[in-house]
N, C-alpha and C positions, 0 to 999 in steps of 0.2 A: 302878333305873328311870332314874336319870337317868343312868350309864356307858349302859345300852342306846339310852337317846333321843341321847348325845353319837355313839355306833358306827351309827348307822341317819344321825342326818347326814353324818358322815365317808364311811360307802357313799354317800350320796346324792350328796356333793360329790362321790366319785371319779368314780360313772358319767355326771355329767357332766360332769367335764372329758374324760373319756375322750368323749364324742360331741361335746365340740366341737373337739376333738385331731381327730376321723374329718373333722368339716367343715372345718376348717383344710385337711387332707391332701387331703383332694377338691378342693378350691377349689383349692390351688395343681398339683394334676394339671393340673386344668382349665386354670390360666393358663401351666402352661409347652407344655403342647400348641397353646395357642393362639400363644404365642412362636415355637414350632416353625414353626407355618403361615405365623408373618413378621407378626404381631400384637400388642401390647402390649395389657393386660384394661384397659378401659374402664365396660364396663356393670358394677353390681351383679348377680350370680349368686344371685337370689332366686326362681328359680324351681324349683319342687320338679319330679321324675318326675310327681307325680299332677297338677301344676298345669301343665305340659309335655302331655302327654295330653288335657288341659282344653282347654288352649289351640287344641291341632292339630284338636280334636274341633271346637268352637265354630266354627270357620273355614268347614269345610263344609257345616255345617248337616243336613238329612237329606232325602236324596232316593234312591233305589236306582242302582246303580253296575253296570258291567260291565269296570272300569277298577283293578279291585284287583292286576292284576299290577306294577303301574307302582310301586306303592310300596316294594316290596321294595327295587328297585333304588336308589332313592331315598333310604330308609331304609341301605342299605349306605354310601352317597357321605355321608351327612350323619355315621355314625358315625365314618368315616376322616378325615373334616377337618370337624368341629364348630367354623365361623366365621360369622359374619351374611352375609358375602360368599355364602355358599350356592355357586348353582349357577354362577354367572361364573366363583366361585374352581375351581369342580371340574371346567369343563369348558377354564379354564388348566393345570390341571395335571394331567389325562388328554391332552389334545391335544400333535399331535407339535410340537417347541419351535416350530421357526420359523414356524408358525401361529397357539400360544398366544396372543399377543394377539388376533388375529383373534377368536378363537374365543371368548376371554372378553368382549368387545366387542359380538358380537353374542350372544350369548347372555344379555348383562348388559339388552340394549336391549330384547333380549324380555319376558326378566320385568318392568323395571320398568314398560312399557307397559301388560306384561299387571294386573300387581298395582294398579297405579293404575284402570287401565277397572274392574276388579274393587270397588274401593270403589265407585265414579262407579254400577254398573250394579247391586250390593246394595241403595246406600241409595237409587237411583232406587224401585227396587223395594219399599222399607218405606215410600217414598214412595205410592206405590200402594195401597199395601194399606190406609193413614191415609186416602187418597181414598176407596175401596170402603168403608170402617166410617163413612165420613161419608155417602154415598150409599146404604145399607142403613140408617143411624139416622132419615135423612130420606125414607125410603121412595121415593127414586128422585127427589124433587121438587130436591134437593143434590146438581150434579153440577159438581164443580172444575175448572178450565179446566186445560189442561197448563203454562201461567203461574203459576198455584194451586200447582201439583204440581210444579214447576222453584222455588219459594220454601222449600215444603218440605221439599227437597231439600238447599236450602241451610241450611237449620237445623239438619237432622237432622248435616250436615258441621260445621257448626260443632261442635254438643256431641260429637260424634267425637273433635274437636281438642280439647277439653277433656279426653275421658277419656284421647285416645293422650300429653298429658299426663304423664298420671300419675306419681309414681315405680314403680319396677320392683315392688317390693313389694304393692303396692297390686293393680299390673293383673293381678298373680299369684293373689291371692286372686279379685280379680274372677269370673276365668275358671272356678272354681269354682260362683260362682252363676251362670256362662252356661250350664256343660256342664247343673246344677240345670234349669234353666229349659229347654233345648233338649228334654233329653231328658224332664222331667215332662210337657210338653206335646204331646209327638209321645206317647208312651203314652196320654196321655187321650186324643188325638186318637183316635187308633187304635183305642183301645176305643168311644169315643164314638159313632163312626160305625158300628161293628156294630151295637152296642147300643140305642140310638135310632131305627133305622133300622128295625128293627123286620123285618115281616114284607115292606117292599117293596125287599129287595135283592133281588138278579136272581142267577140258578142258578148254582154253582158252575161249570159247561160257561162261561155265557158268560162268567164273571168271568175266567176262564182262556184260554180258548179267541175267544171273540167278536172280529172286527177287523175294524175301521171306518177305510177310506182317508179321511180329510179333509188330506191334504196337497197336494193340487194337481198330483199327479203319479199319471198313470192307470195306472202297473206300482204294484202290489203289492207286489213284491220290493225292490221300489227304497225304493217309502215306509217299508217294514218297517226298511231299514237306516237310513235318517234318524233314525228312531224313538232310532237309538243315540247321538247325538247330546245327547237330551234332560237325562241326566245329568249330563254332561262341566260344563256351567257351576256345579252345586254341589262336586261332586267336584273342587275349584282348590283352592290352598292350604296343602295338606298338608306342602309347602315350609316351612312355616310354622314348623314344630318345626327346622329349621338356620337360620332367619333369626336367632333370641332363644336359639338354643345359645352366645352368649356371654352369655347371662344365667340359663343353668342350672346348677343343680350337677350334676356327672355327669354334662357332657351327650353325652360320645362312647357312653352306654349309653340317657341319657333321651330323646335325640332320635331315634333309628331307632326305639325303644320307641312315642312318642308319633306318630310315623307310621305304621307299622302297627297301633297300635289305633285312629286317627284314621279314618283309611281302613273299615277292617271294623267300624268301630262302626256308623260312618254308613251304610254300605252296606246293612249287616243292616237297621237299624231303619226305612231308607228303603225296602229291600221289602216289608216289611212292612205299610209305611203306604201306597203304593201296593197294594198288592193288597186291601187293607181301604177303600180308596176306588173300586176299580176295582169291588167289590161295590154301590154304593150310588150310582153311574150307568149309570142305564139308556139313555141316548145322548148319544156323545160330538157329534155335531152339534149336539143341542137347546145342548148345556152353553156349545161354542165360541159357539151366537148370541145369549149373555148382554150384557148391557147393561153389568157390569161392569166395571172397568179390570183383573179377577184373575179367571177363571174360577174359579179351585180357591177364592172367596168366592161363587162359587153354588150348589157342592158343600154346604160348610154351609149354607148358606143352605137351602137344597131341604131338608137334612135333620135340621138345627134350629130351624129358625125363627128368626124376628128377632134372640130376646131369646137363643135360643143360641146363633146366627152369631157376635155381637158379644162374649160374653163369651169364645169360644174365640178367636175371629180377634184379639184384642186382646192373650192372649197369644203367638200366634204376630205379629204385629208385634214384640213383646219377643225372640221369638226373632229376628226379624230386624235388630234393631235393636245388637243385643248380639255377632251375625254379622259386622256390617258394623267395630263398635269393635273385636275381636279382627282383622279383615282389613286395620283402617287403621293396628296397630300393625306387621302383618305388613311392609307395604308402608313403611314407612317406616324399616324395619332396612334392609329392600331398602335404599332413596332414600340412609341412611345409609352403608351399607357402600360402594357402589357410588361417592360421592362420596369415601369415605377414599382410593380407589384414583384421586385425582383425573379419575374420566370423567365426570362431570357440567358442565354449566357452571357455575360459581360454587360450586363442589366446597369453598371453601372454608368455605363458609355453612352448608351443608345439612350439614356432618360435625360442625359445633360441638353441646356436652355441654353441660348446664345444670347447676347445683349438684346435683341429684338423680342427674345421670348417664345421661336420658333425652335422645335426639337432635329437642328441640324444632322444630328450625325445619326437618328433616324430615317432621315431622306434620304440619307446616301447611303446606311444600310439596304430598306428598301430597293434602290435604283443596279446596288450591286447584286444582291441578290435575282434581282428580275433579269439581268445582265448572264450571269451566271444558268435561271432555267430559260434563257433565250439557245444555249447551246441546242435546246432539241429540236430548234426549226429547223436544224439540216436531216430531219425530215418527218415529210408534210402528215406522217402516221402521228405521230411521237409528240408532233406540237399540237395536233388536232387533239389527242389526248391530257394531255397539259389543258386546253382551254376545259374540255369537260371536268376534268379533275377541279379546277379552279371552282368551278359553276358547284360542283358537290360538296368539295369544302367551305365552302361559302355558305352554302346552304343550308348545311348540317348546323352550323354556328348562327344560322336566322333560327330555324325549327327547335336547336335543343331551350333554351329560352322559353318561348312560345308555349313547350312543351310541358317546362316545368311551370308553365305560371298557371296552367288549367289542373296541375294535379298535384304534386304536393306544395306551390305556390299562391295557391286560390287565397289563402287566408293570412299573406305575408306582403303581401305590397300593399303600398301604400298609396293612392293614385292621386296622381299629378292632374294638370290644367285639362288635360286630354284624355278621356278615363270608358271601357269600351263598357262599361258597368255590366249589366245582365247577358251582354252581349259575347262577352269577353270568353267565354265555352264555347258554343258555336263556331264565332270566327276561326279560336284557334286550333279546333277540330280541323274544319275545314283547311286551313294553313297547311299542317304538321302530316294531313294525308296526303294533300298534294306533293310536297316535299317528299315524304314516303317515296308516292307513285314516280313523280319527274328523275327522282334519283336513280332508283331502278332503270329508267328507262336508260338510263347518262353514261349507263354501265356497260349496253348492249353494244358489240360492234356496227358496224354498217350493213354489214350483210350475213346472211345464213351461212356463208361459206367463208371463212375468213385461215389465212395463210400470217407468217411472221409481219407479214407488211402492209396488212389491213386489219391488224389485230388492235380493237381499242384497249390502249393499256390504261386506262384513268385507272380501273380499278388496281394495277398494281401502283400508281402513285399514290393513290388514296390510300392502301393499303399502309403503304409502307410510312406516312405520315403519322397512321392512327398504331401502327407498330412502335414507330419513335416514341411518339406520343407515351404510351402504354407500357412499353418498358423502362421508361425513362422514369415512369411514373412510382414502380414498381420499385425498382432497385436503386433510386436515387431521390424524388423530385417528394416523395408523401411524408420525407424527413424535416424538409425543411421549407416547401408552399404550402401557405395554408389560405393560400384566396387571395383576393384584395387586401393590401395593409394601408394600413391608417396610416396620413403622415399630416395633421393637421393635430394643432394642440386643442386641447377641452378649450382654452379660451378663446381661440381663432372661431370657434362653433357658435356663438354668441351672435346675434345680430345686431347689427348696426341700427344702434336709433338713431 
């Protein structure tokens, strides 16, 4: 008995040395690929595949998508160069040389604008939703000013910064109980609202078929495509799995991974959940002339009453809330990386590592920032524009990438675990017009007739980003960026036998 219990330890020791021999060997794949790209390994690599997936999932949250080609591509570029730099770095080094900086420059100003508005316009939003469940608890008699709702705001950024914090470890399990909570909540939701709703949903014809113009634009056709627009501000993010690819293991395999199931998870469960909502209103007019600050809390409301509004809507706040912490770590690898390649102002601040290895004063750049375009919720034009502008900026920095790797890029990457081979034209055709088309639309006001106060301004934020951008580029920024810079020595490049 006891030579058996001393031979079951001795296997026990071996199989694990032998699996942390496997993580050793990953881990330094990982850091000399990252060497390769002209990087020295900074962050802790504690995040798993399944926690990678968590992560890209949490970001979106669930809404239904029309926009699932974009990730393939997306997913390709992240597996060929798995760095926090993401898409500045990819769309330096698809683009032809003597452009490269250009390209990476603006593309780097894209995303971070975009990913910054992107916190600012979430936690505006869980902002809202803590307004609605106070105004529903107080039976309409409690109704928070937008002063109220801009304090809010700012609280919820703070504890943000608290959790984007965290050590890497930590946010890694986290995201485990977001994806928990995203997804246990939309399933209840989903059933909830069949279920309860009982005998007064409306016929499967109209739930399918029924369309109600309240857009403000008297073509049909035209409102129908707007319509397409609706998803594009959840579906951001998905970026999200090559921001924290230097904090995964395996990440030239776990990042494309965690993009495409980030993407078609969200996608699935958010048709689902619309079409299960779209059963249990019977007019979208009554709905829009809710009292509200969140229509879709008059949804429950109409079909749970008080006492069920509140306990659902309470944990989709949670969902929202836990959206916004995985989107302000996103952004803040962005703010991170983007500062290593000295294009930030004070590039030297925003790159510094904390004893954990987490890029601290990143986060709280980020959280100030989003703090700062939170002023334009006082009013509901100006921050509706802000979310579109985000979705555009965002977007622009998916598609220019994409763009260069199908034409002057086709014959300069080098493809990773995850590789779209003959495919890799088509997709990113498909991608790059969608983006086109959805942007154009992003642009459009609400209505055919619009006045100072229904006027969509994205296009002047967007403007004036790609102005900054442009002139900056011009008269100061084409002297001294010249892309991504190397801060890894030729020996550091070597792999590890």
């Amino acid at each position: 008995m006891i030579e058996s219990s001393k031979l079951e330890q001795k296997t026990s020791g071996d199989v694990q040395s032998v699996s942390e021999k496997d993580n050793v060997y990953v881990l330094d794949v990982d850091n000399a690929k990252l060497a390769e790209l002209g990087y020295k390994s900074e962050f802790k690599r504690e995040f798993s595949l399944l926690e990678t997936c968590a992560f890209s999932f949490s970001i979106m949250g669930i809404v239904a998508s029309v926009s699932s080609t974009l990730a393939f591509g997306m997913a390709e570029l992240a597996s060929s160069m798995p760095t926090s730099a993401g898409l500045y770095y990819f769309s330096a080094k698809l683009a032809p040389e003597k452009y490269a900086p250009l390209a990476s420059w603006i593309t780097g100003w894209a995303n971070i604008t975009g990913q910054v508005a992107l916190v600012c316009s979430i936690d505006f939003t869980c902002a809202q939703m803590i307004t609605t469940a106070i105004t529903v608890n107080s039976d309409g008699e409690t109704t928070l000013s937008l002063g109220a709702t801009y304090g809010i705001l700012l609280a919820i950024l703070f504890a943000h910064g608290v959790v984007c914090s965290a050590a890497t470890r930590i946010l890694a399990r986290l995201n485990l109980f977001y994806v928990v909570v995203n997804v246990g909540t939309t399933v209840a939701a989903i059933i909830a609202l069949l279920v309860v709703s009982g005998d007064n949903k409306v016929s499967t014809k109209d739930a399918f078929t029924l369309f109600e113009n309240n857009s403000g634009w008297m073509n049909n056709g035209w409102a129908f495509m707007l319509a397409f627009t609706s998803p594009m501000w959840t579906l951001t993010g998905y970026d999200s799995a090559a921001h924290i690819s230097e904090e995964t293991a395996g990440a030239g395999r776990a990042a494309p991974i965690a993009i495409i199931v980030g993407v078609f998870a969200t996608a699935s469960f958010g048709w689902i959940l619309l079409i299960s909502t779209s059963f249990v209103i019977p007019s979208i007019s009554d709905l829009l002339g809710t009292t509200l600050p969140l229509p879709m809390g008059q949804v429950f409301l109409d079909v749970f009453g008080k006492r069920g509004m509140l306990i659902i809507w309470s944990f989709i706040i949670v969902v929202q809330f836990v959206t916004g912490a995985a989107q302000g770590v996103d952004a803040s690898r962005v703010v991170f990386a983007f500062a290593r390649d000295n294009a930030l102002p004070g590039s030297r601040w925003w790159k510094k590592m904390n004893s954990n290895a987490v890029p601290v004063h990143a986060v709280w750049f980020v959280m100030f920032w989003a703090g700062i375009l939170g002023l334009l919720g006082f009013s509901v034009t100006a921050l509706t524009s802000l979310a579109g502008a985000s979705v555009i900026g965002l977007y622009t920095s998916y598609s220019a990438p994409i763009f260069l790797r199908i034409t002057s890029g086709r014959n300069k990457m080098q493809p990773g675990p995850f590789s779209l081979g003959r495919w890799s034209t088509p997709v990113g055709v498909v991608a790059v017009s969608w983006v086109t088309f959805v942007t154009i639309m992003l642009l459009f006001p609400p209505g055919q007739t619009t006045t100072p106060g229904t006027m969509n301004y994205a296009v002047l934020i967007v403007g004036f980003i790609f102005m900054f951008a442009t002139v900056s580029w011009v008269t100061s920024a084409h002297k001294w960026f010249h892309g991504p810079v190397r801060n890894v020595d030729d020996v550091e490049e070597k792999h590890v036998s």
